[in-house]
C-alpha positions as CSV (number, residue, x, y, z in Angstrom):
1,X,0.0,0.0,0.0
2,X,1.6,3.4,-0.9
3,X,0.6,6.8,1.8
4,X,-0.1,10.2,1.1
5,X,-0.7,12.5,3.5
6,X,-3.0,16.2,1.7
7,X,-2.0,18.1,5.0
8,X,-1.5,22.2,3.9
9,X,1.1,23.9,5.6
10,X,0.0,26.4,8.4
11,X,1.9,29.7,8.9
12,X,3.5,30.8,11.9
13,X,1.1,34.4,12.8
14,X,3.6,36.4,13.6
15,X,1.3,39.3,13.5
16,X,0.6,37.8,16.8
17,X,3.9,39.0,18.1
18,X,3.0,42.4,17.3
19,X,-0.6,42.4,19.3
20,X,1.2,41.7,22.7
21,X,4.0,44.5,22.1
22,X,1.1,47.1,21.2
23,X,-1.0,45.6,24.5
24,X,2.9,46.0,26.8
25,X,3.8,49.6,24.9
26,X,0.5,51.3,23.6
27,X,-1.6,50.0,26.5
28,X,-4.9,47.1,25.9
29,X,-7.1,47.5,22.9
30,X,-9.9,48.7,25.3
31,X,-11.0,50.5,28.2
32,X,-13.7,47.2,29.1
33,X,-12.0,44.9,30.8
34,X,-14.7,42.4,29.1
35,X,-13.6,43.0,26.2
36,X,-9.7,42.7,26.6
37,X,-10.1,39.7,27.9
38,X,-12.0,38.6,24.8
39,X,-9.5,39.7,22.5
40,X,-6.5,37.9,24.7
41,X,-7.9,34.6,24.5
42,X,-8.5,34.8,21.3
43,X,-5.2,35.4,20.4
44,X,-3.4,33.1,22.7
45,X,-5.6,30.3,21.5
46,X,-5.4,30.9,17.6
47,X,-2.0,31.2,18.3
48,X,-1.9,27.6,20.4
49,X,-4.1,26.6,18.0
50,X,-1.5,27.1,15.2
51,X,1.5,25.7,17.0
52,X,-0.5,22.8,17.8
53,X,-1.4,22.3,14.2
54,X,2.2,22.5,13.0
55,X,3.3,19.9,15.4
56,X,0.7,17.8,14.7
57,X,1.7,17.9,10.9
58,X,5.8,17.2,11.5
59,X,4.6,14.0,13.9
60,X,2.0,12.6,11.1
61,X,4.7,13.1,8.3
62,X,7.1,12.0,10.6
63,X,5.6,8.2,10.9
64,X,5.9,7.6,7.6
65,X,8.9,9.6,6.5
66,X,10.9,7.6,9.4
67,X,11.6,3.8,8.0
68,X,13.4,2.9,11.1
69,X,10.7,1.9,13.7
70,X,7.0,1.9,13.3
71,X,6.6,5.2,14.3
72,X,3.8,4.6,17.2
73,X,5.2,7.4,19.0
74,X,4.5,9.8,16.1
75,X,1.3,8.7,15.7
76,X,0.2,9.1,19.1
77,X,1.8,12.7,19.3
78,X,0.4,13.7,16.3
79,X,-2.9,12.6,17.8
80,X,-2.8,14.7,21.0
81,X,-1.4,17.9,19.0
82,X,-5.3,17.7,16.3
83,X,-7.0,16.9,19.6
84,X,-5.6,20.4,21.0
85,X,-5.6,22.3,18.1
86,X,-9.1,21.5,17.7
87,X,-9.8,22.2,21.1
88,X,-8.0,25.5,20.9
89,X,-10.2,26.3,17.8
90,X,-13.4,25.7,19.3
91,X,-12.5,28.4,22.4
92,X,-10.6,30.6,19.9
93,X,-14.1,30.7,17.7
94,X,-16.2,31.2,20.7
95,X,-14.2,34.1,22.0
96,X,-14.3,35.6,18.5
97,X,-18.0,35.4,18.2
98,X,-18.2,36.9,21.6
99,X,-16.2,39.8,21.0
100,X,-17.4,40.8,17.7
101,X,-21.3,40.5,18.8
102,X,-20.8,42.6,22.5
103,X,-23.5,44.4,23.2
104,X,-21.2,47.2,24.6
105,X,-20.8,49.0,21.1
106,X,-16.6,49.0,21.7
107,X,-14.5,50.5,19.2
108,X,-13.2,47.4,19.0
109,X,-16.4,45.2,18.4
110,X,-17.1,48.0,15.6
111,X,-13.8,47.2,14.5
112,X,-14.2,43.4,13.7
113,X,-17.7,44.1,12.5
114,X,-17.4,44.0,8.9
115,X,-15.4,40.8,9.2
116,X,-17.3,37.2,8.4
117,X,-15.2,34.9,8.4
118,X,-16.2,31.3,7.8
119,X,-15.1,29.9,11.2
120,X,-17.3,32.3,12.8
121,X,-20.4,31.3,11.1
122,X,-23.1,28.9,12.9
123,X,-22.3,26.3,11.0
124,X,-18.7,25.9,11.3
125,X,-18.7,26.7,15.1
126,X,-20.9,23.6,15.5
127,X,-19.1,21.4,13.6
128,X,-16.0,22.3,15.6
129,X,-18.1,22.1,18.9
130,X,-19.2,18.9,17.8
131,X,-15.7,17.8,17.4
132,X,-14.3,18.4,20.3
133,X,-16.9,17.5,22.1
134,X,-16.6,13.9,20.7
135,X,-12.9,14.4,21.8
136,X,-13.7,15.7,25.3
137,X,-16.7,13.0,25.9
138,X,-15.0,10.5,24.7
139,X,-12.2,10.7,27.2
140,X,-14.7,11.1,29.8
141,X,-16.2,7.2,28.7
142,X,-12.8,5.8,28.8
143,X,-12.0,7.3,32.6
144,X,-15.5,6.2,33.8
145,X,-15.2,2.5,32.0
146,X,-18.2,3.5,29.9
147,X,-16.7,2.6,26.7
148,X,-17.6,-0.2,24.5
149,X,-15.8,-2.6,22.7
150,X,-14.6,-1.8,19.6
151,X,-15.7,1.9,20.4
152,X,-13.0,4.3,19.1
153,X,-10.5,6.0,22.2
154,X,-9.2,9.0,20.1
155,X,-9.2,11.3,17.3
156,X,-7.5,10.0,14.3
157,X,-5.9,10.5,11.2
158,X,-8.1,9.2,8.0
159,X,-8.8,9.4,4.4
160,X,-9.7,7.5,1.5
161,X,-8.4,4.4,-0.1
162,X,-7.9,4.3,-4.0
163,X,-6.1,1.7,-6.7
164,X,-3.0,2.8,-7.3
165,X,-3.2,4.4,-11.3
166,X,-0.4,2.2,-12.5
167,X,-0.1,-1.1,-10.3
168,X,-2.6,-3.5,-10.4
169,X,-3.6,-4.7,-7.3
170,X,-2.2,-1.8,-5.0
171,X,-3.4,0.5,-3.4
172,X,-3.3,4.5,-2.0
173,X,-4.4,5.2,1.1
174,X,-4.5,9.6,1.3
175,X,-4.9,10.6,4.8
176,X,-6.7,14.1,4.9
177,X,-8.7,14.6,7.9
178,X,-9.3,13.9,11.4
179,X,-11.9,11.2,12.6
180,X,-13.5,10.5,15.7
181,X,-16.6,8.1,15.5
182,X,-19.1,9.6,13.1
183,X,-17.3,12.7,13.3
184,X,-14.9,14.3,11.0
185,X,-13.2,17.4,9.2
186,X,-10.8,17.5,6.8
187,X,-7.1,18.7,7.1
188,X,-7.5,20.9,4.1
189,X,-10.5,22.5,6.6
190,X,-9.0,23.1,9.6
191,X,-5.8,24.7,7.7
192,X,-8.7,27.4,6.0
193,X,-9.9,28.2,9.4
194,X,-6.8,28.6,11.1
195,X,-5.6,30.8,8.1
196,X,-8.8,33.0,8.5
197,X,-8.1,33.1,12.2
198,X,-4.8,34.2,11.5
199,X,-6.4,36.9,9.5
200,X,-8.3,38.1,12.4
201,X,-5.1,38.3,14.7
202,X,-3.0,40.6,12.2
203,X,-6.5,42.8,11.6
204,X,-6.7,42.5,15.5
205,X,-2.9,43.5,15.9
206,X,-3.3,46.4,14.0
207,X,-6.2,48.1,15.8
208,X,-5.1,51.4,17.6
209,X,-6.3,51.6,21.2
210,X,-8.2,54.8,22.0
211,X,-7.7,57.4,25.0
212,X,-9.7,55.1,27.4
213,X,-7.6,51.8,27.0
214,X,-7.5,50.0,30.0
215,X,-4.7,48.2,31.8
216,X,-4.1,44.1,30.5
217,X,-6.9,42.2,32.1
């Protein structure tokens, strides 16, 4: 069987960077501590979310690039980085909603406004929710000795099999997205929501605090 892996590459946000010099130098974003907060954990998480992401990719490429063990390790790593990334996502989205839609009318809500990103929509934000909440309940089964046998125990890595285009009887498996029970998203997914996140960040990053910004929550 011949392996390939449709796992887009994530940039590193370093627009991220920028936020937390212009919240140390410039002072926070806004003068409601509500919404600071908001905007923090948004950032921290999209950028946990995107480190996670990245790891998870080098351990998953990493189990079948190494032909010197059977890389278990990898595969297991690479497991637990999707489950926080997803994890991470989920907050990240919530926060994001949160801030944009605060009733407060902050320069800073206004800001993000005009912004719809897909991740943000209801649709998205429950298929995410739904994710890792099969990763969260899940765990919760195995620690109470609820789960059944032949019940999955973790996200994992999936994807098609196809016959291989010029050797009879082989095949190509493709992994490109993560699977737990009936629930699923695809690599190619996750990497357009974390760019769109990113997006927000740098947009985020940019905004210049008023008069009335408030100390860092």
């Amino acid at each position: 069987m011949y392996v390939e892996i449709d796992l887009p590459e994530v940039p590193v946000p370093t627009a991220i960077a920028n936020y937390w010099l212009n919240y140390l130098f410039r002072g926070s974003p806004s003068g409601n501590y509500q919404i600071n907060a908001l905007a923090s954990t948004y950032m921290r998480l999209v950028e946990a979310a995107i480190v996670e992401y990245r790891m998870g990719s080098a351990a998953l490429r990493e189990v079948w690039n190494n032909h010197s063990s059977l890389g278990l390790g990898a595969i297991h790593r690479s497991i637990a980085h999707f489950e926080s990334c997803l994890s991470d996502m989920h907050r990240a989205t919530n926060a994001y909603r949160r801030l944009r839609q605060h009733k407060g009318m902050d320069p800073l809500s206004l800001f993000l406004a005009s912004e719809k990103p897909s991740f943000a929509t209801d649709s998205i934000a429950q298929q995410l929710r739904r994710v890792r909440d099969g990763i969260h309940h899940l765990e919760e089964m195995v620690v109470k000795g609820h789960i059944a046998e032949g019940q999955p125990i973790a996200l994992k890595p999936d994807g098609p099999e196809a016959p291989h285009p010029t050797e009879p009887g082989q095949m190509v498996k493709t992994f490109d997205r993560l699977v737990i029970g009936d629930r699923q998203v695809t690599f190619q997914s996750v990497a357009t929501w974390l760019g769109e996140m990113s997006a927000i960040a740098a947009k985020l990053s940019q905004f210049e605090p008023g008069p009335l910004g408030g100390a860092a929550p």
